[in-house]
C-alpha positions in Angstrom: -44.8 10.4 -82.0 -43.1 10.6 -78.4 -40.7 13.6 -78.0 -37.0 13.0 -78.0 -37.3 14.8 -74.1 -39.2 12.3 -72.9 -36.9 9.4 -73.9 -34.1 11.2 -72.4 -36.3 11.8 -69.0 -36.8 7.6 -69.0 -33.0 6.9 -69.2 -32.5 9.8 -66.4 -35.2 8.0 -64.2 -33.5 3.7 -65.0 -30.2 5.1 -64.3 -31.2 6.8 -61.3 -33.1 3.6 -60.2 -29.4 1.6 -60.7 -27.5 4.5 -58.9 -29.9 3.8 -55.6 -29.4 -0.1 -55.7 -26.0 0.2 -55.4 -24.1 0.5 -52.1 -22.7 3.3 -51.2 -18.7 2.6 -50.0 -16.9 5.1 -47.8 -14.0 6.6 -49.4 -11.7 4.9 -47.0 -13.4 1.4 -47.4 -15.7 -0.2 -44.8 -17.5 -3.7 -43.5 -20.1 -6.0 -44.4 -22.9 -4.3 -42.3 -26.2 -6.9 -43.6 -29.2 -4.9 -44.3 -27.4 -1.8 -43.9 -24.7 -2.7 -46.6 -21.6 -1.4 -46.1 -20.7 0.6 -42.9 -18.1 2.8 -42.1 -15.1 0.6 -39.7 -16.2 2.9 -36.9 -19.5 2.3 -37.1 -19.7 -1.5 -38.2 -23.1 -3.1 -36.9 -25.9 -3.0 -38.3 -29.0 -2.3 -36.1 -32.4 -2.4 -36.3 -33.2 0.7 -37.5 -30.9 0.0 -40.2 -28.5 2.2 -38.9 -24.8 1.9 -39.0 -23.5 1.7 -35.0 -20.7 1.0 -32.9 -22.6 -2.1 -31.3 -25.7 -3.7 -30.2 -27.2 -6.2 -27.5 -26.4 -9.1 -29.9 -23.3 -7.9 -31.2 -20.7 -6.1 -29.2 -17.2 -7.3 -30.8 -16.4 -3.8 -31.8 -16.3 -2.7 -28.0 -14.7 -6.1 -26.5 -12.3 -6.0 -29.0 -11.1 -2.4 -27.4 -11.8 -3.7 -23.8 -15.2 -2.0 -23.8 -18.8 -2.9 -23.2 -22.1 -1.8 -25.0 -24.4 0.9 -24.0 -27.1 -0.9 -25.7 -29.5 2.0 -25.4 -27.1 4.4 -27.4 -25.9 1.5 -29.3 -22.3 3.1 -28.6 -18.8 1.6 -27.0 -18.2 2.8 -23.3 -16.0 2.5 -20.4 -18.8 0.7 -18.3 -22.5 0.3 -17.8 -21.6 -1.0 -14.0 -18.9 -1.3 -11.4 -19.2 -4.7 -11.9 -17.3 -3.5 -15.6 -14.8 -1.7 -13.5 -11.4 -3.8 -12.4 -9.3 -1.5 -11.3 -8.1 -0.6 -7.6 -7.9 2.9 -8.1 -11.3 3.1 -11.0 -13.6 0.8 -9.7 -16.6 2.6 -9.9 -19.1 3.2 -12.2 -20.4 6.9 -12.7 -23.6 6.0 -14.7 -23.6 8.8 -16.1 -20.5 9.2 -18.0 -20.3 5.9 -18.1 -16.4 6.4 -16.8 -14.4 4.0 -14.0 -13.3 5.9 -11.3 -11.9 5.7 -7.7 -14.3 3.8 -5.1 -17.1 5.8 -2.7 -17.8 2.4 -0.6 -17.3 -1.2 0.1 -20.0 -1.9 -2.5 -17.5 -0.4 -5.5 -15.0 -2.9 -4.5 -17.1 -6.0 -4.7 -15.9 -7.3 -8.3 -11.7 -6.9 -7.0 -11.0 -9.7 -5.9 -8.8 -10.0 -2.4 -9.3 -5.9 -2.2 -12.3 -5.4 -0.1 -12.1 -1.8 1.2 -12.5 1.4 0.2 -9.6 3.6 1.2 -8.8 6.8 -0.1 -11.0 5.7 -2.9 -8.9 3.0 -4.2 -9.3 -1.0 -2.9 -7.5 -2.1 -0.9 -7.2 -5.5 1.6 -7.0 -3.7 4.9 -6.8 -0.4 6.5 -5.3 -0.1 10.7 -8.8 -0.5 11.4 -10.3 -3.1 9.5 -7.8 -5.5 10.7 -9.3 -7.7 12.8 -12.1 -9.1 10.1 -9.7 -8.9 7.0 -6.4 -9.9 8.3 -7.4 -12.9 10.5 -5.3 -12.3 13.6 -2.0 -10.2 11.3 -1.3 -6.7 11.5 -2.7 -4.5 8.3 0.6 -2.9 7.3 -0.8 1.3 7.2 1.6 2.2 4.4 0.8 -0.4 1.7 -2.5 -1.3 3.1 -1.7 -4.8 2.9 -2.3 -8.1 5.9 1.3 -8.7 7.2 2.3 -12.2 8.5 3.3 -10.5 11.8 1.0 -11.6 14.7 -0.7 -8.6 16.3 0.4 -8.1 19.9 3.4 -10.3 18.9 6.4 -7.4 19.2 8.2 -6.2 22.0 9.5 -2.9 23.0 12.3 -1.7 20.8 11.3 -4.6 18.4 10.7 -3.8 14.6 7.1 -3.0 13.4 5.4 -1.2 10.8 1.7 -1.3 13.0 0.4 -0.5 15.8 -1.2 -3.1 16.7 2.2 -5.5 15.8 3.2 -4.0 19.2 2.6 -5.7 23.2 3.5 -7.4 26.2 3.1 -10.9 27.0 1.9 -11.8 23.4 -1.4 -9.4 23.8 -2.2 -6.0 21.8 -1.3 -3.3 24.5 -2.6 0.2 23.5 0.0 1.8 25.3 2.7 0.9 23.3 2.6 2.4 19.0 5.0 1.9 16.2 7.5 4.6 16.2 10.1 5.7 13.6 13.8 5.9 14.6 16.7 7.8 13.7 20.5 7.2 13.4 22.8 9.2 12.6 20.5 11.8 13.3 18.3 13.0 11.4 18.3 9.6 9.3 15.8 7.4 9.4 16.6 3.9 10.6 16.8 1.0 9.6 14.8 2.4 6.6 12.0 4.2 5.6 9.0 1.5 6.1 9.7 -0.1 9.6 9.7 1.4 13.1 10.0 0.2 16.5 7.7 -0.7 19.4 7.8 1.9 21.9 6.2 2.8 25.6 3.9 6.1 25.3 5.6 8.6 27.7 3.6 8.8 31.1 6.0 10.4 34.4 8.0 7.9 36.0 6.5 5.0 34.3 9.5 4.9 32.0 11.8 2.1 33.0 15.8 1.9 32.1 17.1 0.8 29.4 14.1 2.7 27.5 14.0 6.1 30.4 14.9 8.8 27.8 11.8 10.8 26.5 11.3 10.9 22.6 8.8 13.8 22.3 6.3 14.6 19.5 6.4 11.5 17.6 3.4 10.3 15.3 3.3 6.4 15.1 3.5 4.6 12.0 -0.2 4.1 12.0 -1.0 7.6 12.0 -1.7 8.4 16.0 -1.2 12.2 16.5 2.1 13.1 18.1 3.0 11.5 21.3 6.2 11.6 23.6 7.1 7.9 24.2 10.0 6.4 26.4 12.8 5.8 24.4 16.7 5.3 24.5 19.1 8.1 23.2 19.3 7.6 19.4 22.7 9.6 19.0 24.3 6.8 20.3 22.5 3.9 20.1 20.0 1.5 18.1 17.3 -0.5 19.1 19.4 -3.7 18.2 21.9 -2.8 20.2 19.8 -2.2 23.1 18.1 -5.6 23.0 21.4 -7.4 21.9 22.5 -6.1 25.4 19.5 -7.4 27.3 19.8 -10.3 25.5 23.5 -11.1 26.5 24.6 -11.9 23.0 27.9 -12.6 22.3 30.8 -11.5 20.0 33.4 -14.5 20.0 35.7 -13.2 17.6 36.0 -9.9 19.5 35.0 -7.6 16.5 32.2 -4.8 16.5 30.9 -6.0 13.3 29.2 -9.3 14.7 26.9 -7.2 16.9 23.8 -5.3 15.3 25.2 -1.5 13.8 26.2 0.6 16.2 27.0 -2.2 18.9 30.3 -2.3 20.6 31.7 -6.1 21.4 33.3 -5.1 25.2 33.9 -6.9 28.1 30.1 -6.4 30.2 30.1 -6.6 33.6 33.4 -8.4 33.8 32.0 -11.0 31.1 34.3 -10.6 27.9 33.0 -10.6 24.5 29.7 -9.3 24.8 27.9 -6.8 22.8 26.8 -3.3 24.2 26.5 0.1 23.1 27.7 3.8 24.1 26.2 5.5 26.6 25.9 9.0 28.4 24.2 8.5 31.4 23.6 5.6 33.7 19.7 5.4 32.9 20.1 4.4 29.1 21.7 1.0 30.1 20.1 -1.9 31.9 18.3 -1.7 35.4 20.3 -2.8 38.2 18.5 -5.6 39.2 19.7 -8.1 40.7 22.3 -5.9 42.1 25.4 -5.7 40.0 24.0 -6.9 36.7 26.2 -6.9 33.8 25.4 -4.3 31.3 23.7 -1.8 34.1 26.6 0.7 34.6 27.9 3.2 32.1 31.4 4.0 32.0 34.4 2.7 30.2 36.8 -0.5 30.6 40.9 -0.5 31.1 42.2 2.1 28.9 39.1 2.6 26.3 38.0 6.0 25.6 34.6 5.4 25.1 31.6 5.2 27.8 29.8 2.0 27.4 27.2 0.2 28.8 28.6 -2.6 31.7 32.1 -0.5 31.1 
C-alpha cells in the first residue's frame, strides 16, 4: 500500500504544474505581450528571446507613441539613432552615443531642417553675414536673427536704415567702405530701435564730406566689424531722417514740425518756406555749398527764432 506522503507529494507536484501555466500579472495590471504573456505597460513587446521590452525592429509603437524611435539593438526607446531623427534648430544632432539631440557641429547636422542650412553657434539657421551670397540669393542675411532679408544688398545709402553690412553702397553696388552703424538719440538711446542702424562712411582724414563731416569714433557695425570711427552727423541734435529729409527738399505744407521725420524742424530753407531741416552747431553738419548758395547749406537761425538751423 502507497504511503499517505506520497499522495500528498503528487498533489504538491499537479498543483505546482497548474501554478507555472498560469500567467503571471503585475500587480498594477499589464498588456497582451504574445508568447511572453502578459508584460508590464513599460515593457510591452514581446521579443524574441521572449523577453518583455520597450520595442523591437517590427514593433516600435511604444517609442512613436512618445515621439521616440527604437534602438533596436537594446530593444529600448531613445531620443535618436541619427541626426536624421533630430528636428530641432538648436538639437539637431545625434550623439550616438547617448543617443541624445543636441546643438549642430556642421552643415551635415542640419541636413534634415528644412529652409535652415547652416551651422551657427550650433543651432540652424538660413544664413550667417557670410554665407549670404549662396543662401540669400542677392538679399542681405539679417546678423541678429540670422534670417535672408528682402533688402537688396548694396541697395542703401548713407544715413539710410540697415540692419547689414552688406545692405549698405553707392550707386546700387556693395561698397566695403561703408558698415551698418547703430545711432543714438537722445543720447545715450538707441534710435530708431534696437534692431536697425544706419549706413555710414568709415572715417578716413578729409574724406568726410558735409552733411556727414562729424567723426563717430569706436563704433562696431551691426554685423559684428571691430570698432571703427566712421563719418557721421552730430546725433545730439539730429537724426538720420532729418538729414536726408533736408537733402531731399521735402516739404512741410501745413507749417508744423510734426510732418517731418523726429527731430526735423519745418523752417523756411534758404529763403524757400516750409521745408524741413534740423538744428545745427556748426556750418559742416548741414549741406555742402554747392552750387553756391544752396538752400539748406548754412547754419544759423531765421527772423526772430532762437534756434540754429540748417538753411537759417
Amino acid at each position: 500500500m502507497r504511503s499517505l506522503a506520497f499522495f500528498l507529494a503528487i498533489l504538491t507536484l499537479a498543483a505546482g504544474c497548474v501554478l507555472e501555466d498560469k500567467p503571471v500579472i503585475p500587480e498594477d495590471g499589464g498588456v497582451e505581450a504574445g508568447p511572453c504573456g502578459i508584460c508590464e505597460f513599460a515593457t510591452p513587446v514581446c521579443n524574441d528571446d521572449l523577453q518583455c521590452v520597450e520595442c523591437t525592429a517590427e514593433e516600435d509603437s511604444f517609442c512613436t507613441d512618445q515621439s521616440l524611435v527604437c534602438k533596436t539593438g537594446a530593444f529600448e526607446c531613445v531620443e535618436c539613432n541619427a541626426s536624421s531623427d533630430c528636428n530641432d534648430p538648436s538639437a539637431a544632432r545625434c550623439d550616438p552615443e547617448q543617443n541624445e539631440c543636441g546643438g549642430c557641429e556642421s552643415e551635415a547636422d542640419c541636413i534634415g531642417i528644412e529652409g535652415l542650412p547652416v551651422c551657427d553657434n550650433r543651432t540652424c539657421v538660413q544664413c550667417t553675414p557670410a554665407t549670404e551670397g549662396v543662401d540669400c540669393g542677392g538679399t542681405s542675411c539679417d546678423p541678429l536673427t540670422r534670417e535672408c532679408t528682402e533688402t537688396t544688398v548694396g541697395s542703401r545709402g548713407t544715413c539710410e536704415e540697415c540692419v547689414a553690412d552688406s545692405e549698405c553702397g553707392e550707386g546700387g553696388s556693395p561698397s566695403e567702405a561703408h558698415r551698418c552703424v547703430e545711432m543714438f538719440y537722445p543720447v545715450g538711446e538707441r534710435f530708431p530701435d534696437g534692431e536697425t542702424g544706419f549706413c555710414l562712411k568709415v572715417f578716413a582724414p578729409g574724406e568726410c564730406a558735409q552733411p556727414y563731416a562729424i567723426r563717430i569714433s569706436d563704433r562696431e557695425s551691426l554685423s559684428g566689424d571691430p570698432l571703427e570711427s566712421y563719418c557721421g552727423i552730430n546725433e545730439t541734435l539730429a537724426t538720420c531722417p532729418t538729414v536726408r529729409a533736408l537733402k531731399n527738399n521735402e516739404t512741410c505744407l501745413g507749417g508744423d514740425d510734426g510732418e517731418c521725420p523726429e527731430t526735423g524742424l519745418c523752417e523756411n530753407v534758404g529763403g524757400l518756406p516750409n521745408r524741413c531741416t534740423y538744428r545745427c552747431a556748426s556750418v559742416v553738419e548741414c549741406l555742402e555749398n554747392d552750387p553756391d548758395g544752396r538752400p539748406g547749406s548754412t547754419c544759423g537761425r531765421s527772423g526772430s527764432g532762437s534756434t540754429d538751423y540748417c538753411g537759417g
